[in-house]
C-alpha positions as CSV (number, residue, x, y, z in Angstrom):
1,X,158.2,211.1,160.2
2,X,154.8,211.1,159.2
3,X,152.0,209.7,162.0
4,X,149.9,210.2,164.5
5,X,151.0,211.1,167.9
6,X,149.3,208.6,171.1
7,X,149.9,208.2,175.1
8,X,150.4,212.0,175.0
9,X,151.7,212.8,178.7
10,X,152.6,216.0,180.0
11,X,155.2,216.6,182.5
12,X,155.3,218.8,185.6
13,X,158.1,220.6,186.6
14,X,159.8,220.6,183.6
15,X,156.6,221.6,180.9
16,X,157.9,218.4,179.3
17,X,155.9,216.3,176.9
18,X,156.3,212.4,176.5
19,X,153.9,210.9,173.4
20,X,154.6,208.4,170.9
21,X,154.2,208.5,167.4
22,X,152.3,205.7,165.3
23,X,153.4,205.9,161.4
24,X,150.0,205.4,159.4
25,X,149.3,202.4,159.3
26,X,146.9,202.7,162.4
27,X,144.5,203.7,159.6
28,X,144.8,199.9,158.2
29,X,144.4,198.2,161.5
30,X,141.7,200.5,162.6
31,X,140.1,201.0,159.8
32,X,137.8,198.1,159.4
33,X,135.1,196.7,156.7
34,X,131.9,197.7,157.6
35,X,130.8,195.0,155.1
36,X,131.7,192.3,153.2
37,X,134.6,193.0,151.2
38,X,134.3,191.3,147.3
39,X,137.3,191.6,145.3
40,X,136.5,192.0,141.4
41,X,137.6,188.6,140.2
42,X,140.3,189.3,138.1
43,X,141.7,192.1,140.2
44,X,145.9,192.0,140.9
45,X,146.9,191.4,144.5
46,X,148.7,194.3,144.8
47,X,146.5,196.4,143.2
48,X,144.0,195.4,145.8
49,X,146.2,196.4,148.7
50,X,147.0,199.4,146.7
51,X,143.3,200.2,146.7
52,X,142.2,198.8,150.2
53,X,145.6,201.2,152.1
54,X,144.2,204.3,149.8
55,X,140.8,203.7,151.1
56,X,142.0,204.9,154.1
57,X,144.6,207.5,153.0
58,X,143.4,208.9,149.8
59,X,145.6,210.7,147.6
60,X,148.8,209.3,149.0
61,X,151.7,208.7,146.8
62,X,152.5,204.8,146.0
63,X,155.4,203.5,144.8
64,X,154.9,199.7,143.7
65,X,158.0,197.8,142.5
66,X,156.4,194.3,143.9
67,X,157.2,191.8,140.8
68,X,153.7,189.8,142.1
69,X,151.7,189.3,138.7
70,X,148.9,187.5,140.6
71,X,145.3,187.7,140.6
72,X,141.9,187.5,142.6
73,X,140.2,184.7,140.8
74,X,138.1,183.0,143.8
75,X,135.8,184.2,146.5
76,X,136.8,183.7,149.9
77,X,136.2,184.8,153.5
78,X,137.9,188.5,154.1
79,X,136.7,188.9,157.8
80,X,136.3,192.8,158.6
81,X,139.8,193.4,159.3
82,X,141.4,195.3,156.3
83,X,145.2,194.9,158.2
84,X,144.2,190.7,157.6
85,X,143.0,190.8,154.3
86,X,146.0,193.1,153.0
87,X,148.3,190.6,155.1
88,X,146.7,187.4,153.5
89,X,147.6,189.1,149.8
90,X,151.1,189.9,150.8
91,X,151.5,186.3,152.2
92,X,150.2,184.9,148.9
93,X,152.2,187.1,146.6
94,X,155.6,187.4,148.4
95,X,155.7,190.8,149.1
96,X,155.3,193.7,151.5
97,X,153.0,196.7,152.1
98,X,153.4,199.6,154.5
99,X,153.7,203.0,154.7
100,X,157.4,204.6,154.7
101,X,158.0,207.8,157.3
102,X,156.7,210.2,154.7
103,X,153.8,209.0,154.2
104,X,154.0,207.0,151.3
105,X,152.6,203.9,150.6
106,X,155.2,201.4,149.3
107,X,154.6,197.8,147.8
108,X,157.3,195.8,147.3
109,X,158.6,192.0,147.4
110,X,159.4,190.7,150.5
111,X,162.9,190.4,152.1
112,X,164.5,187.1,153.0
113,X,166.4,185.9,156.0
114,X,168.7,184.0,153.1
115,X,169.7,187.4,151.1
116,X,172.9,189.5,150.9
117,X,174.0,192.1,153.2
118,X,173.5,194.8,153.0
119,X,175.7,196.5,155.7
120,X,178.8,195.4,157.5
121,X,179.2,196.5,161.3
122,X,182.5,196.7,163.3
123,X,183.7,198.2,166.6
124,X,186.8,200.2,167.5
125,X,188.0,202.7,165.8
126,X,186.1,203.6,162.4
127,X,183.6,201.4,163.5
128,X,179.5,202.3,164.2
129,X,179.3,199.6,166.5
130,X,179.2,200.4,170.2
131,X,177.5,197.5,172.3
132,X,176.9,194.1,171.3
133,X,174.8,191.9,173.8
134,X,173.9,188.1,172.5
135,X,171.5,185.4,173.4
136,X,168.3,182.7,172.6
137,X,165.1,183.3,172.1
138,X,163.0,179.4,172.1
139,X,159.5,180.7,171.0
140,X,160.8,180.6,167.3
141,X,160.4,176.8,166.7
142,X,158.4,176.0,163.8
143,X,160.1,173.7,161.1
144,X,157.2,173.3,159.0
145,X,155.0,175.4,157.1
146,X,151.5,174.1,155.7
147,X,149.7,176.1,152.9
148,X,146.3,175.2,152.8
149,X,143.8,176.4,150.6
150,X,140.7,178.8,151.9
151,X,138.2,180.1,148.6
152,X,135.0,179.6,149.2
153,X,134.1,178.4,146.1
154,X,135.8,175.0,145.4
155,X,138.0,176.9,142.8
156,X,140.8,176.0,144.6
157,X,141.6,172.0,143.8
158,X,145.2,171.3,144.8
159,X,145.5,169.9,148.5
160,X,147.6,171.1,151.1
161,X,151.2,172.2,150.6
162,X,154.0,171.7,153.0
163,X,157.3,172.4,153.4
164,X,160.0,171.8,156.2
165,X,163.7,172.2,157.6
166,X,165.6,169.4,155.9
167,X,168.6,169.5,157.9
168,X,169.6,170.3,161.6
169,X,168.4,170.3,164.9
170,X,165.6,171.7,164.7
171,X,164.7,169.9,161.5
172,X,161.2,167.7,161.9
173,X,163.3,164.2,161.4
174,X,166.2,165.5,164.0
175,X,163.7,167.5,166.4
176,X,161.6,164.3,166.4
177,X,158.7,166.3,166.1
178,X,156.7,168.5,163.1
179,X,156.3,172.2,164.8
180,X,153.7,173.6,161.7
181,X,153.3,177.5,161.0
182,X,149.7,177.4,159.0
183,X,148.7,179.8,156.6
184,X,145.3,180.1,154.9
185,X,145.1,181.3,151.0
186,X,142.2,182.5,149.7
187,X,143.9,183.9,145.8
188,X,146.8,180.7,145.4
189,X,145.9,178.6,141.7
190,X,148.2,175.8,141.8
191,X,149.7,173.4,143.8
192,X,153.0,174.9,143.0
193,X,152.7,178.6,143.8
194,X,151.5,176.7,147.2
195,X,154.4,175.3,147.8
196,X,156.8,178.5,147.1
197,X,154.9,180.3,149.6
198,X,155.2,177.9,151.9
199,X,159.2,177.1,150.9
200,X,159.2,180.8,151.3
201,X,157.3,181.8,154.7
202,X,159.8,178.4,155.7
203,X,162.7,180.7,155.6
204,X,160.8,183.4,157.9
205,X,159.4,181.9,160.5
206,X,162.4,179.2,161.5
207,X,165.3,181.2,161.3
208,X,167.7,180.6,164.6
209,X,167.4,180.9,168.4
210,X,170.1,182.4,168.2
211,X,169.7,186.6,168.8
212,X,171.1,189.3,168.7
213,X,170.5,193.1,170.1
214,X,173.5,195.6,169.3
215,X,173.6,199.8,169.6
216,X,175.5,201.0,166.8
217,X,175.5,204.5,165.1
218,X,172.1,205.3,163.2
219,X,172.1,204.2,159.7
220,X,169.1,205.5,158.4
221,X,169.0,203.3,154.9
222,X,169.1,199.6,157.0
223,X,165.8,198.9,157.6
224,X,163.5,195.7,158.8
225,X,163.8,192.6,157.0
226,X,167.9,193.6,155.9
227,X,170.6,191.0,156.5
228,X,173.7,192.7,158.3
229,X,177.3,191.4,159.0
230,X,178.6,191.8,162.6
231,X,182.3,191.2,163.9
232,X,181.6,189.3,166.9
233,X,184.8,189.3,169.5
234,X,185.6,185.9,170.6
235,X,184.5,186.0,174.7
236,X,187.9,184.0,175.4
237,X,190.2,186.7,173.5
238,X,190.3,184.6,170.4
239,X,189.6,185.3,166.8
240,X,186.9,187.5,166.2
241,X,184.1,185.8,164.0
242,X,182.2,187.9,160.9
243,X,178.3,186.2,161.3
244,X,175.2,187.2,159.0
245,X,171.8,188.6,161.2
246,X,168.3,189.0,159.9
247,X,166.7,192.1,160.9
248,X,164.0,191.8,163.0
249,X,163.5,195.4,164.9
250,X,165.4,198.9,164.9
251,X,164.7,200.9,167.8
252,X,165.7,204.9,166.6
253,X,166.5,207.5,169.3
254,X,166.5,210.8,167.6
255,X,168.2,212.8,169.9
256,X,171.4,210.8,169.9
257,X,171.2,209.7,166.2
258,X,171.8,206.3,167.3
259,X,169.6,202.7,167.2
260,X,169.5,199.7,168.2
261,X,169.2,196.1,166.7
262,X,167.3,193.9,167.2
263,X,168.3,190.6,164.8
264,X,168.4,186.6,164.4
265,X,171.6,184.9,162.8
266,X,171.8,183.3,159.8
267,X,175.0,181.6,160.1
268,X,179.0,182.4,160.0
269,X,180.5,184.2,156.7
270,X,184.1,182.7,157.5
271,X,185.7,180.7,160.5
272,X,188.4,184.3,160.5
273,X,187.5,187.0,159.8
274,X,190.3,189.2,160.6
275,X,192.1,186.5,158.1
C-alpha cells in the first residue's frame, strides 16, 4: 500500500512499532486552496478532479473510466477545501474519485446499494466465512433527498429537485414525517439531471437499519461500495436465508490475511436458500 504513515508509537520491551498508514488522499483533504478556485467554464467534471488530485500528487498515473460527460458552465462558491469541491463534482456527476493502494488515481462511476453481487459468502466447509454478528443502526433515516441549485450566477434556473422512498416504513407518507439529505450543485443544467442525482444519492443515503459486521477470509478484489450475498443461519435452527449487503467498510488485517465487513442489507435473494 501506498501512504503515509501517522500515530507512530514505539514500544518498550519488545522494540515494537505501532503506526498507521493514511493512503493519499491526506494530500486532498489537507491540501487546501490558498485562493479562490475558478473553474475554466467549459471544463469536464472529471477532468477537474483529475486536475485538482494531481495538483497535489503530480505525475501520478490516472485511470478514468467515469461515463460523466458533464461540464463546468457556472460560477459558484468552491470554499478552500479541495476534498469539498472534488466531492461536490463527484456528487453531481455520479461518480467516484480516490486513490487506489498503489498510488493511483482512479475516477470512476459510483457504485449502488441496488447493483449485482459481486461475491457470494458461506460458512462451513469451503466456505470464507467465519463470524457473522447482526444488528440496527437508527442514524440512517433520511427518506428524502433535495437537490438544490448553488451557481453564483443565476445560470442555474430550474428549482429544487426532490426525491423520496415511495414505499415502506420508512417511506415519508408511512414514516409520517420527510427526513431530507440536502445537497448543493454548483455544475447541474437541468431540472432533470437534478432529479437523477437526487433519485440517485436516494439510494445511498436510505438504505436499511438493518447491519451487518462479518470476519470472513480476505478477498482482496471486494471493495467499498460492492453488494455481497451472505447465507445467514436461521437463530431458531431453521432454513438458512441468502440476503444481499451493501458494503460500507472493510477492515484488512495483514498478518492473518483476513477482514472484516462492515455492510447494510438490501433485502432477501430467496425465502430458501439451501432450496
Amino acid at each position: 500500500m501506498t501512504g503515509t504513515p501517522s500515530s507512530v508509537s514505539w514500544r518498550v520491551g519488545d522494540g515494537m512499532i505501532d503506526l498507521s498508514l493514511t493512503d493519499d488522499w491526506w494530500r486532498v483533504a489537507q491540501g487546501r486552496f490558498t485562493g479562490p478556485w475558478t473553474p475554466a467554464a467549459g471544463l469536464k467534471r472529471t477532468t477537474a478532479v483529475e486536475q485538482l488530485m494531481q495538483q497535489v500528487a503530480p505525475g501520478r498515473q490516472t485511470v478514468d473510466v467515469a461515463s460523466d460527460s458533464g461540464t463546468i458552465m457556472s460560477q459558484g462558491d468552491w470554499g478552500v477545501d479541495r476534498d469539498t469541491a472534488i466531492g461536490t463534482l463527484c456528487t453531481d456527476g455520479g461518480f467516484d474519485a480516490y486513490f487506489d493502494r498503489e498510488g493511483r488515481i482512479h475516477v470512476e462511476d459510483s457504485k449502488i446499494a441496488s447493483g449485482t453481487p459481486v461475491w457470494h459468502l458461506l460458512s462451513g466447509d469451503g466456505g470464507v466465512l467465519e463470524t457473522v454478528e447482526t444488528g440496527l443502526d437508527v442514524t440512517r433515516l433520511y427518506n428524502t433527498v433535495v437537490v438544490k441549485p448553488s451557481a453564483t450566477d443565476n445560470s442555474q434556473t430550474w428549482s429544487p429537485q426532490v426525491a423520496r422512498l415511495q414505499s415502506g416504513d420508512r417511506a415519508p407518507a408511512n414514516l409520517g414525517v420527510t427526513i431530507p439529505f440536502f445537497i448543493a450543485s454548483p455544475t447541474i443544467r437541468t431540472a432533470n439531471d437534478a432529479l437523477m442525482v437526487a433519485q440517485r444519492r436516494l439510494d445511498y443515503v436510505t438504505g436499511t437499519t438493518e447491519t451487518l459486521q462479518a470476519d470472513a477470509v480476505g478477498n482482496p478484489a471486494l471493495d467499498e461500495g460492492d453488494v455481497i450475498q451472505i447465507l445467514i443461519p436461521d437463530s431458531q435452527g431453521g432454513t438458512a436465508t441468502m440476503w444481499n449487503y451493501y458494503v460500507d467498510t472493510i477492515t484488512w488485517d495483514l498478518v492473518t490475511g483476513g477482514m472484516t465487513v462492515k455492510a447494510r442489507n438490501q433485502g432477501e435473494v430467496t425465502e430458501d436458500a439451501n432450496a
